[in-house]
Backbone as JSON Lines, residues from 0, in Angstrom:
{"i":0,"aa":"X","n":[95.72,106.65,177.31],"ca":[94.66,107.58,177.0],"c":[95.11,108.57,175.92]}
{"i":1,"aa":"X","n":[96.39,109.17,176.07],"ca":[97.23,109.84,175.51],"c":[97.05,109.11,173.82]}
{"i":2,"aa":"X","n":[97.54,107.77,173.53],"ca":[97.4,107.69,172.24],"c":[95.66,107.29,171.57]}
{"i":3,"aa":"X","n":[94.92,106.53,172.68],"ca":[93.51,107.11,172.35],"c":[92.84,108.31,171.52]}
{"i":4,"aa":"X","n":[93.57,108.94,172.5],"ca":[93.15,110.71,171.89],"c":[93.69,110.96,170.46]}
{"i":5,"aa":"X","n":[94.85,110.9,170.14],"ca":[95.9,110.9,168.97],"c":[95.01,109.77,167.83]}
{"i":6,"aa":"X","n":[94.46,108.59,168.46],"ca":[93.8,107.99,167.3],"c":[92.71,108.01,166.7]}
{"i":7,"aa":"X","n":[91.91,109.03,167.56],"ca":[90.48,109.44,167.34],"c":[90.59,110.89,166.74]}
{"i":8,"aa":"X","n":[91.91,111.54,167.12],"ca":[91.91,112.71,166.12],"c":[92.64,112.18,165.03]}
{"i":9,"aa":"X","n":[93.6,111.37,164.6],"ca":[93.55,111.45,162.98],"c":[92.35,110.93,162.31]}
{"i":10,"aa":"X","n":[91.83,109.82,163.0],"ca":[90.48,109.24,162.22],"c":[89.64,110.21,162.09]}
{"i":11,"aa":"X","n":[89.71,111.53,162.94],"ca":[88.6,112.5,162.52],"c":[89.07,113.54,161.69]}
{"i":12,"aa":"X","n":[90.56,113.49,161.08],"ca":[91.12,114.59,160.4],"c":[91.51,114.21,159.12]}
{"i":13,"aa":"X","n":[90.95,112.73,158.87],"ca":[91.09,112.01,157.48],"c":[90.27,112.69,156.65]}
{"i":14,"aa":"X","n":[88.9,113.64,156.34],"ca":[88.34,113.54,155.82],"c":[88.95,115.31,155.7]}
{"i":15,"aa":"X","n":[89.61,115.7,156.26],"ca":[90.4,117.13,155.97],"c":[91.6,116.97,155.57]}
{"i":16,"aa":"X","n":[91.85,115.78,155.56],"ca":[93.39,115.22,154.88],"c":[92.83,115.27,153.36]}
{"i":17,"aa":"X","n":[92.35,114.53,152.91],"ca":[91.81,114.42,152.31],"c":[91.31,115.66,151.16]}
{"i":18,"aa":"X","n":[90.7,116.17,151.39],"ca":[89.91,117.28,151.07],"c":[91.37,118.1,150.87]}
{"i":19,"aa":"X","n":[92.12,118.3,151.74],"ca":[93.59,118.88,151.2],"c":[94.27,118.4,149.97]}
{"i":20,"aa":"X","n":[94.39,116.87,150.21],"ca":[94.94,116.3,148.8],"c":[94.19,116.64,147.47]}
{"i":21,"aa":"X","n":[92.7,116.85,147.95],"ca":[91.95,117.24,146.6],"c":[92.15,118.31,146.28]}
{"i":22,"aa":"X","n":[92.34,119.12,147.11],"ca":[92.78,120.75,146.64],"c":[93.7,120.81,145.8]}
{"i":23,"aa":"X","n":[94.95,120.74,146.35],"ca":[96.4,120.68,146.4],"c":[96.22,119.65,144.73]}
{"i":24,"aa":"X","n":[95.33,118.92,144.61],"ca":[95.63,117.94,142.9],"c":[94.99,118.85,142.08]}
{"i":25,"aa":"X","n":[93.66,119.78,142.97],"ca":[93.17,120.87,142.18],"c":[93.84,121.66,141.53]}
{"i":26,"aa":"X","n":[95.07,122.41,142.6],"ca":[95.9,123.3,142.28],"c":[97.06,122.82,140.91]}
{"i":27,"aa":"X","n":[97.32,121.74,141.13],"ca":[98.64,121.41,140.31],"c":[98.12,121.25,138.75]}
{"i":28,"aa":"X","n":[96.67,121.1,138.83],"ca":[96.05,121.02,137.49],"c":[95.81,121.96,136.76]}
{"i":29,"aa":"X","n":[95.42,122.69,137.69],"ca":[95.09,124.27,136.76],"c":[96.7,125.52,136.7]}
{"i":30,"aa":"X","n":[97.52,124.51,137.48],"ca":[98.72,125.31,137.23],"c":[99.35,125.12,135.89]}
{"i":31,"aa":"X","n":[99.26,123.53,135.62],"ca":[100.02,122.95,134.55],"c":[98.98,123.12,133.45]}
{"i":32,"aa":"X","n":[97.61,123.36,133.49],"ca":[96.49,124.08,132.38],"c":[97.06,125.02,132.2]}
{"i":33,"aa":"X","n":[97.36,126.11,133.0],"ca":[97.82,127.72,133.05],"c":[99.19,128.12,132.05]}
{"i":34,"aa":"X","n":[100.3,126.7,132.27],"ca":[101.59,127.14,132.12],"c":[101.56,126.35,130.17]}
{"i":35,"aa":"X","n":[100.68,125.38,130.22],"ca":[101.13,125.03,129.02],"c":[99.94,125.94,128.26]}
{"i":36,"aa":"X","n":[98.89,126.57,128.58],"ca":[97.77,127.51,127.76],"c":[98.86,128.17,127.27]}
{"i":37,"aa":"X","n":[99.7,129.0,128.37],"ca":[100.39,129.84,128.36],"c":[101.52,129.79,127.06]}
{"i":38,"aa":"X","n":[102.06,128.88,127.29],"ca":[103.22,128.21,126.18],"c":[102.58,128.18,124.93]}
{"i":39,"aa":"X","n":[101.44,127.44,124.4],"ca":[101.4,127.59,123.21],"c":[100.43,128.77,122.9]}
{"i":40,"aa":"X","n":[100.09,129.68,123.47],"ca":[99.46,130.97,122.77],"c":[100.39,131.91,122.95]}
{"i":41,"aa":"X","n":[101.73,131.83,123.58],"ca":[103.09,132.49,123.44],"c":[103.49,131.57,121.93]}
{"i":42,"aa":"X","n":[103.57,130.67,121.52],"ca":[104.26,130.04,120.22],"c":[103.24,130.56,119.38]}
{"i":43,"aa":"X","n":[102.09,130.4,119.82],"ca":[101.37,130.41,118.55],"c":[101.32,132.01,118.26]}
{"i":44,"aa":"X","n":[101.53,133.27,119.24],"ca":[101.77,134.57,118.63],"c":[102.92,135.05,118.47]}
{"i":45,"aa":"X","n":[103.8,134.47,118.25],"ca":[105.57,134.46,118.01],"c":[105.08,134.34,116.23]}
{"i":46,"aa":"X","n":[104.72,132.71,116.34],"ca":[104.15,132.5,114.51],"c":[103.44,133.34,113.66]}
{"i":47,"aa":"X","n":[102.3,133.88,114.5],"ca":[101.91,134.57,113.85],"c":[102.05,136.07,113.75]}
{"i":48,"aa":"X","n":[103.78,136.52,114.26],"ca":[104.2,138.04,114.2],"c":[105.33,137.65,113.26]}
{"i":49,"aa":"X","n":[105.57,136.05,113.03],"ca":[106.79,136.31,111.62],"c":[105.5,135.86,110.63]}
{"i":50,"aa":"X","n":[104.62,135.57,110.27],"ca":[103.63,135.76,109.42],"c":[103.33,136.87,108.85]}
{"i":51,"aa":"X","n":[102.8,138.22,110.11],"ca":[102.47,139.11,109.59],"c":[103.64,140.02,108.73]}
{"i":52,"aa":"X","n":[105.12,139.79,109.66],"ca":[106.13,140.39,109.47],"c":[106.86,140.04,107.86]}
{"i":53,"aa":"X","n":[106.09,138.95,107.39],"ca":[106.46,138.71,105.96],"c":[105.7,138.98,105.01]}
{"i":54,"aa":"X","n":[104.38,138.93,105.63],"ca":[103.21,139.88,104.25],"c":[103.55,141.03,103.6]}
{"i":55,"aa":"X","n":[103.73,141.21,102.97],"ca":[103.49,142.49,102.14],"c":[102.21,143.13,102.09]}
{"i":56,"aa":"X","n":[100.94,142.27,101.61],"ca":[99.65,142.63,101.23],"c":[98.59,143.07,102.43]}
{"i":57,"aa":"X","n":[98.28,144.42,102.51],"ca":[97.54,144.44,103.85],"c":[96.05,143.87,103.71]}
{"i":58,"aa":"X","n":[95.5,143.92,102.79],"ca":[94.59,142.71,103.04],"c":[94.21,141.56,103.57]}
{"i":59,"aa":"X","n":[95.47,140.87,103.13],"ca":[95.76,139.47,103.53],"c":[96.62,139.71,105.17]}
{"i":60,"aa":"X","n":[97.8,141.02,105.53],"ca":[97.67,141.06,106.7],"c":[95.99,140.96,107.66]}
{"i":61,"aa":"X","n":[95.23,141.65,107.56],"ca":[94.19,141.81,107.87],"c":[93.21,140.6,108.23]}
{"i":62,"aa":"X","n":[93.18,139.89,107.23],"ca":[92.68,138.56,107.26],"c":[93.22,137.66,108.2]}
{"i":63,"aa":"X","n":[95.29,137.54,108.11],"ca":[95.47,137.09,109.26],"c":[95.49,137.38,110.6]}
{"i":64,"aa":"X","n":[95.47,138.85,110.55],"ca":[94.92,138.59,112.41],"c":[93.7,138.48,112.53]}
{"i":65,"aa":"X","n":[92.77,138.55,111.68],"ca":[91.29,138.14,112.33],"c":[91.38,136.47,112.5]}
{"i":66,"aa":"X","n":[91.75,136.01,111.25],"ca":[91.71,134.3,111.76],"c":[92.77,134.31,112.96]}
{"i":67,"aa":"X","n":[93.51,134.63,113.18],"ca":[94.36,134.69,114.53],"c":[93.59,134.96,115.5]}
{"i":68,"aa":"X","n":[92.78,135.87,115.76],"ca":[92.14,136.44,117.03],"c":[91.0,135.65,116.99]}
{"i":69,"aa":"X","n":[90.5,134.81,116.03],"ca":[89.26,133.97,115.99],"c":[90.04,132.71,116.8]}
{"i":70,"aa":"X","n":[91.09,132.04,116.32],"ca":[91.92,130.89,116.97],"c":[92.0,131.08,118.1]}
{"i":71,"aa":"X","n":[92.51,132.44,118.42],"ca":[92.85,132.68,120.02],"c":[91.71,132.48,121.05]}
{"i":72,"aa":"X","n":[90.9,133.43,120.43],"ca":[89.37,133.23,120.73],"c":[89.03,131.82,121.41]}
{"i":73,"aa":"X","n":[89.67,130.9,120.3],"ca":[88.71,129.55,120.69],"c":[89.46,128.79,121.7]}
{"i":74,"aa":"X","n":[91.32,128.9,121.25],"ca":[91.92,128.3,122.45],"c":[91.43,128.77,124.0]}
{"i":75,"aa":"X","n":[91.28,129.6,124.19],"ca":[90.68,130.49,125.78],"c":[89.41,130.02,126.04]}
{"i":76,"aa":"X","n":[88.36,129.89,125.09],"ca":[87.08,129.1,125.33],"c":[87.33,127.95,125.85]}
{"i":77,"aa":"X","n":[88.06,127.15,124.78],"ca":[88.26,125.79,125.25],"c":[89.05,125.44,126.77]}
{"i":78,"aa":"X","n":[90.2,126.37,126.65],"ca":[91.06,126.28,127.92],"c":[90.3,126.64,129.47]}
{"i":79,"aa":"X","n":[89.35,127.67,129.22],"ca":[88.22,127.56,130.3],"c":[86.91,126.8,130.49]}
{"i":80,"aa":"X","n":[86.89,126.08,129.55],"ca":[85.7,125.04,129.79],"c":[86.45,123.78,130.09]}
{"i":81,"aa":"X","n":[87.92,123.35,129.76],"ca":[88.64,122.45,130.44],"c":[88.89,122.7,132.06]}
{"i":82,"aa":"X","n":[89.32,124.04,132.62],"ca":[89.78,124.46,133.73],"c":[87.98,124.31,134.19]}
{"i":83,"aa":"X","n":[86.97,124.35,133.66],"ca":[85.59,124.75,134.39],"c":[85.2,123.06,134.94]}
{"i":84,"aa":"X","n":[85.78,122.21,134.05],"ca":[85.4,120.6,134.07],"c":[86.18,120.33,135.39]}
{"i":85,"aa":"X","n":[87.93,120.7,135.23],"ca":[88.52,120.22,136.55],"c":[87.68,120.53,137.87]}
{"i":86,"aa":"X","n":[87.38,121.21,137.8],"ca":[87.23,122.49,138.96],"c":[85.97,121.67,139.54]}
{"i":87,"aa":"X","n":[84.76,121.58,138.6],"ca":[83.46,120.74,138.69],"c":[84.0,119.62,139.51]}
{"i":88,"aa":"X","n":[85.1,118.7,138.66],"ca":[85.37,117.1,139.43],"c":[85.45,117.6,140.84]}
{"i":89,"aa":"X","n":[86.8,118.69,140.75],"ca":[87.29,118.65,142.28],"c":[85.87,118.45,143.27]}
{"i":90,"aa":"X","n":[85.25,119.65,143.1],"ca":[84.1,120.2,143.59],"c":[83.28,119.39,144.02]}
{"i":91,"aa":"X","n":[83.05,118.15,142.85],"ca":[81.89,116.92,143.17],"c":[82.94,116.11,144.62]}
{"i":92,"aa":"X","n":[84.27,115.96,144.13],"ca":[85.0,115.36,144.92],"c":[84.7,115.46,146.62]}
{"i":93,"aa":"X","n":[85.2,117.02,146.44],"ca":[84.93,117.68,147.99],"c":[83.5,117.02,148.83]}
{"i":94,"aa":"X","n":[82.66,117.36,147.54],"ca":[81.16,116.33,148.3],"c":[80.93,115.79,148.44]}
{"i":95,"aa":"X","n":[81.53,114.69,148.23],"ca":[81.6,112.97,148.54],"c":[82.09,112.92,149.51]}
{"i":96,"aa":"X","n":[83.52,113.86,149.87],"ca":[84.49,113.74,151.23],"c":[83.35,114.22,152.1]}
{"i":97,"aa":"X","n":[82.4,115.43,152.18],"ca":[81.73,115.79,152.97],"c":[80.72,115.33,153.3]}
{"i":98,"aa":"X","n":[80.22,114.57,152.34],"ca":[78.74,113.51,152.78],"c":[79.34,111.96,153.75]}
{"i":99,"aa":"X","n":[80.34,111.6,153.25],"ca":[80.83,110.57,153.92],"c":[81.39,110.97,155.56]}
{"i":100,"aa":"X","n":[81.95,112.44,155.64],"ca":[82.3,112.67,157.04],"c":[80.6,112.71,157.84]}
{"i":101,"aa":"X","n":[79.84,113.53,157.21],"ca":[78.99,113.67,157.75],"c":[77.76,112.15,157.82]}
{"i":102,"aa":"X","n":[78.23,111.13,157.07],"ca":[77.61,110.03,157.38],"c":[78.48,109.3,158.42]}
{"i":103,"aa":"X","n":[79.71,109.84,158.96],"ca":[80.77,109.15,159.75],"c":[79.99,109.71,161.05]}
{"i":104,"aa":"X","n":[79.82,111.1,161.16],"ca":[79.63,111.81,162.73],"c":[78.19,111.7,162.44]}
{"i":105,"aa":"X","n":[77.26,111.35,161.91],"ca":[75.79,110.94,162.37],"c":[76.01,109.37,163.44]}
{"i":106,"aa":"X","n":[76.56,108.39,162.39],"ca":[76.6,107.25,162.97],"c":[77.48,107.13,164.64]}
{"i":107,"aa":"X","n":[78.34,107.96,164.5],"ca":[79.08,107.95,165.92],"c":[78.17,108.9,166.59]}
{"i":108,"aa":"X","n":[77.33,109.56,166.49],"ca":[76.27,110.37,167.6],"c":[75.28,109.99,167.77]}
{"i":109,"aa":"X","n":[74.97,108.42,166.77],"ca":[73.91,107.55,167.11],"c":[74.13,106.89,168.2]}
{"i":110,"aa":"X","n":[75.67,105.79,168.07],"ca":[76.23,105.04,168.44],"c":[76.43,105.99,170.01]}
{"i":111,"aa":"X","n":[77.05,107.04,170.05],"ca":[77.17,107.64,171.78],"c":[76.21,107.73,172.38]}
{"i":112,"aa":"X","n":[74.75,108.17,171.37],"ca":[73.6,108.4,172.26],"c":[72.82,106.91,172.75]}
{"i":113,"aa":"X","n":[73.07,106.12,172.39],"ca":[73.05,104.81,172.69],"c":[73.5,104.65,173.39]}
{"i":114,"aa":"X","n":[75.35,104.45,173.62],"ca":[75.75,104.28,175.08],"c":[75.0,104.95,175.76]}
{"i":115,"aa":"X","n":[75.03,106.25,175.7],"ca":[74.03,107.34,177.06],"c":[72.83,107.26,177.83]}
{"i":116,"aa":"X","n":[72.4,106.15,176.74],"ca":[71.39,105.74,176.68],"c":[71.19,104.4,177.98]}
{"i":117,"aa":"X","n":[72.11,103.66,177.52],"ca":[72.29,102.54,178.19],"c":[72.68,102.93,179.88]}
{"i":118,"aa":"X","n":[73.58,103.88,179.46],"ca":[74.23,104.06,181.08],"c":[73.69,104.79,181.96]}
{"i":119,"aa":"X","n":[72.24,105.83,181.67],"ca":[71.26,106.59,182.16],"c":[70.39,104.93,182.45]}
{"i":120,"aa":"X","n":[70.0,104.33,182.06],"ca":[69.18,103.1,182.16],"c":[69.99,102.1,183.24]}
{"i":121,"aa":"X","n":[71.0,101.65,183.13],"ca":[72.03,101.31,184.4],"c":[72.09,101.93,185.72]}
{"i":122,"aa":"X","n":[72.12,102.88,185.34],"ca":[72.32,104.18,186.88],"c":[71.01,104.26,187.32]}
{"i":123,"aa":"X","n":[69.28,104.24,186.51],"ca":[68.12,104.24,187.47],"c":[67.78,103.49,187.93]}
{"i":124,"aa":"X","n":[68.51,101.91,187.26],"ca":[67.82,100.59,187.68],"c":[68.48,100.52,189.08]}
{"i":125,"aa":"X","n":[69.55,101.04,189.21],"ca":[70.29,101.01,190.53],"c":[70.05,101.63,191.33]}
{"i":126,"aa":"X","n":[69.4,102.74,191.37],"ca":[68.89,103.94,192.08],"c":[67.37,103.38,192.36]}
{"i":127,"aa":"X","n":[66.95,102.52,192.02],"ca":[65.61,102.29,192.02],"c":[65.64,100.99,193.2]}
């Protein structure tokens, strides 16, 4: 009975297993989005402080940090509409895990009310 029990709770904790692994692939994605965003808008403002640090002309300083802050601008757009896409998959993910559990425990509360069914119908025919 003992491993009964043990096999009807992992079959019912697959779909939270699950849903963990999706997290947890969630997490490692937007970590390694995070660390390499991170890395090249650290390189790319290293470059552009020995840039400014060699101009002479403040004009042309001027010019380059606006195209700089326009670049930056766009890497962060882009880097959050990539992190907004992961996030979406995960998300759709999660709902597939949750429509399928919940198409798992409809069918097994069909399937019990059936037995219940049967064995209320057994017990009056006998009583009768």
């Amino acid at each position: 009975m003992y491993e009964d029990f043990m096999k009807m709770a992992q079959e019912n904790l697959k779909p939270i297993f699950k849903l963990a692994e999706n997290n947890t692939a969630l997490a490692v994605k937007l970590m390694k989005a995070q660390a390499d965003a991170t890395a090249e808008v650290m390189q790319g403002n290293l470059v552009h402080v020995k840039a400014l640090a060699e101009t002479k002309d403040l004009n042309a300083a001027v010019e380059m940090q606006q195209k700089y802050v326009e670049s930056l601008n766009e890497k962060l757009v882009t880097t959050a509409k990539e992190n907004a896409a992961v996030i979406e998959a995960a998300v759709t993910e999660a709902g597939k895990i949750f429509e399928g559990s919940i198409a798992e425990v409809q069918a097994q509360a069909k399937k019990t009310a059936e037995s219940i069914e049967k064995e209320i119908s057994k017990a009056g025919k006998k009583a009768a």
